[in-house]
C-alpha positions as CSV (number, residue, x, y, z in Angstrom):
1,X,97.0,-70.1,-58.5
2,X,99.5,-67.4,-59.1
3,X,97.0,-64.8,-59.7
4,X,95.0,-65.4,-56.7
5,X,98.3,-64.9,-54.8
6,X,98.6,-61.6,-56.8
7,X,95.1,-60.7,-56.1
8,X,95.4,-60.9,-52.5
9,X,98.3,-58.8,-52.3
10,X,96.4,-56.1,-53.4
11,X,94.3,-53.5,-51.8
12,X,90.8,-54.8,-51.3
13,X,89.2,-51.9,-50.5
14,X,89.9,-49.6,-54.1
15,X,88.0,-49.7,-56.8
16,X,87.9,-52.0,-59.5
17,X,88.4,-48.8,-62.2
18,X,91.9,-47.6,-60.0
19,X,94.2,-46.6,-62.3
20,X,97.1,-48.7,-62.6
21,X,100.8,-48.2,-63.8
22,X,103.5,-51.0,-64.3
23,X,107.4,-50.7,-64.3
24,X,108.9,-53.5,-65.1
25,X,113.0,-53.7,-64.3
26,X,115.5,-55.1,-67.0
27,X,116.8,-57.2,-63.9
28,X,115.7,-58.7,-60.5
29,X,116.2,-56.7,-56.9
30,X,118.0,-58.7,-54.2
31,X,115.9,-59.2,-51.1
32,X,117.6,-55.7,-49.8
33,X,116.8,-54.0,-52.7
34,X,113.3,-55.3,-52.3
35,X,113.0,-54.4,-49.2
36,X,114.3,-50.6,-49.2
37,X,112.2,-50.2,-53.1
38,X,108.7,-51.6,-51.3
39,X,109.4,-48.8,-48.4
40,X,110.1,-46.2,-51.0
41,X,106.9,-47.3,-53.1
42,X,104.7,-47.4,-49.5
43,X,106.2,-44.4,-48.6
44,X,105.6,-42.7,-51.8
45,X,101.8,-43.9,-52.1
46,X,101.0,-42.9,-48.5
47,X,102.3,-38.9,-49.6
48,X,100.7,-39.2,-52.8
49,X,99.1,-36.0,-53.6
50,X,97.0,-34.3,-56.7
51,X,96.6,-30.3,-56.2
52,X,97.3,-30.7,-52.7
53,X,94.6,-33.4,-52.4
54,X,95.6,-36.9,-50.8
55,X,95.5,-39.7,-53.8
56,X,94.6,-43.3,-52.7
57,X,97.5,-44.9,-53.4
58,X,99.2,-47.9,-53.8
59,X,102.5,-49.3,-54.6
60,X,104.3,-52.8,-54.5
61,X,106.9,-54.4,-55.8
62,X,106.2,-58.2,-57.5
63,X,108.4,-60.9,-58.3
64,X,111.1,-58.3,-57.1
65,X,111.3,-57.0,-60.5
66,X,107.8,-55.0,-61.0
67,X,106.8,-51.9,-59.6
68,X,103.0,-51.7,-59.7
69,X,101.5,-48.4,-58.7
70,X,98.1,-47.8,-58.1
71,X,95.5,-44.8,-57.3
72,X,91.6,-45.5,-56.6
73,X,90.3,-42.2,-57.8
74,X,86.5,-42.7,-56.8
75,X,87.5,-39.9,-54.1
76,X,90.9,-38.1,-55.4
77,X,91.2,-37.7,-59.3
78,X,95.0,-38.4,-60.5
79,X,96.3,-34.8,-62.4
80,X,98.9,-34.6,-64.5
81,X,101.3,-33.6,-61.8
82,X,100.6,-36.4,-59.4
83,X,101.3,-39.0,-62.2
84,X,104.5,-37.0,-63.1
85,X,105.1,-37.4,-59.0
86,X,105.1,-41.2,-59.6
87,X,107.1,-41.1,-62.9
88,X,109.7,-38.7,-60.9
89,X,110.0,-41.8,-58.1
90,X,110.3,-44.6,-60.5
91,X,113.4,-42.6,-62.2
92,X,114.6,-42.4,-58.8
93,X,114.4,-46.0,-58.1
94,X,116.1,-46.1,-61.9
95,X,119.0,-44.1,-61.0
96,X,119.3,-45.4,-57.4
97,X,119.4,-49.3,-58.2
98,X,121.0,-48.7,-61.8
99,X,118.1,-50.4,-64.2
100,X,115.7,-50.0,-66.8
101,X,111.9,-49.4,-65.8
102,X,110.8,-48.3,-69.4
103,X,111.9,-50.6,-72.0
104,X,108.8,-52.1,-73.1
105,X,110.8,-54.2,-75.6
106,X,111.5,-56.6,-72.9
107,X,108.6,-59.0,-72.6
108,X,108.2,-61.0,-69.0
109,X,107.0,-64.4,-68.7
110,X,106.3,-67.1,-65.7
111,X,109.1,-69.5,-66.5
112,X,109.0,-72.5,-63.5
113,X,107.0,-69.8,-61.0
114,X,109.7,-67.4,-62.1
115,X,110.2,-64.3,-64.0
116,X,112.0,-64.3,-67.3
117,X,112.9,-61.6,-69.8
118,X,112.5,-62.2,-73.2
119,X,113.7,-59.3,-76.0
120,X,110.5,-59.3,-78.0
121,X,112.9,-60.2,-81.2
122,X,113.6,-64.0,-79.3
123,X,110.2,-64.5,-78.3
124,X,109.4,-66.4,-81.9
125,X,112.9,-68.1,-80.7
126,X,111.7,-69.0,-77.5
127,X,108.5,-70.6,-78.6
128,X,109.9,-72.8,-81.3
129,X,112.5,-74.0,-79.0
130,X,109.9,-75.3,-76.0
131,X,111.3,-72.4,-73.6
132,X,107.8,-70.8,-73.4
133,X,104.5,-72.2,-74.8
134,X,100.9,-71.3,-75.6
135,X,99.9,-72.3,-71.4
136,X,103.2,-69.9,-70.3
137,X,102.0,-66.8,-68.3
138,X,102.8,-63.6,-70.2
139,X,102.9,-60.3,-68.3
140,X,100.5,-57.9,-70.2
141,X,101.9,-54.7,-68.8
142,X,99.4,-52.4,-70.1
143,X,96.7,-53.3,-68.1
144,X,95.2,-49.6,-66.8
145,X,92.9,-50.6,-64.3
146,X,92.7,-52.5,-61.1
147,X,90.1,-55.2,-62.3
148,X,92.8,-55.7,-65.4
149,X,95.6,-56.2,-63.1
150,X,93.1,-58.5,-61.3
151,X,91.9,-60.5,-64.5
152,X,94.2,-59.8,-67.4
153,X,97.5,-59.0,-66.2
154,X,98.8,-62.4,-66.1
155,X,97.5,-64.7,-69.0
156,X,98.1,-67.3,-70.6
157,X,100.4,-66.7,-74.1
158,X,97.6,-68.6,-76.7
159,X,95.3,-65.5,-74.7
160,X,97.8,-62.7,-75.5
161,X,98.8,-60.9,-78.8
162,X,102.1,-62.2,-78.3
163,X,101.1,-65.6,-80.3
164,X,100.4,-63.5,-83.4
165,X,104.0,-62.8,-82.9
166,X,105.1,-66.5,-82.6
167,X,102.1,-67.8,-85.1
168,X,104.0,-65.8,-88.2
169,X,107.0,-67.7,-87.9
């Protein structure tokens, strides 16, 4: 259910092999952060350049804590300046709204259709204690492509590396 949801928010019309960059925040946005941080990211992927060339892109904010970015680059390649464009605006949003958007040590789950942050050291925790199990959706934030954010982005925990994590205990 909730990744159909997902998959219709985004852009139909790119490629299944866009590239795709996730930032997730060390806390939620309030509905006016959300708002002014989707502008930001719309405005940002409408001006997205590479050497002067417009980029296909595509930004959004999801479960008001994750900024996904996204550039279909069947028509406009992404250079190393244009992704250090994007990396520039998500520091921004960093310094702006006073959070972290690169700790990858914070793992998110779907806890009751809601987004929780687990340190990875309390996952094991977590799972012996019923607060997330094998069936609870795990944010695999290094999907790369489009057709990964589609398909693999949200999965199941028993589907994820994380249950080597929580299998060892």
């Amino acid at each position: 259910m909730m990744t159909q949801q997902i998959q219709q928010l985004l852009p139909a019309d790119f490629s299944p092999s866009s590239r795709v960059w996730i930032y997730q925040s060390n806390r939620p946005f309030n509905e006016r952060e959300s708002l002014e941080i989707n502008e930001q990211l719309h405005q940002f992927a409408s001006q997205w350049l590479s050497h002067g060339d417009p980029v296909k892109g595509y930004g959004q904010l999801f479960f008001n804590q994750v900024v996904v970015l996204m550039a279909d680059e069947s028509a406009t390649g992404v250079s190393g300046c244009s992704t250090d464009g994007s990396v520039r605006l998500v520091k921004s949003l960093e310094r702006q709204y006073e959070v972290n958007l690169f700790d990858r040590l914070l793992l998110g789950f779907i806890v009751k259709d809601k987004l929780q942050l687990l340190p990875m050291a309390q996952v094991a925790h977590a799972f012996e204690n019923g607060y997330i199990n094998e069936d609870t959706l795990y944010l695999n934030n290094t999907v790369l492509t489009k057709q990964e954010l589609e398909e693999k982005w949200l999965q199941p925990v028993k589907d994820s590396w994380v249950m080597k994590k929580v299998q060892t205990v």
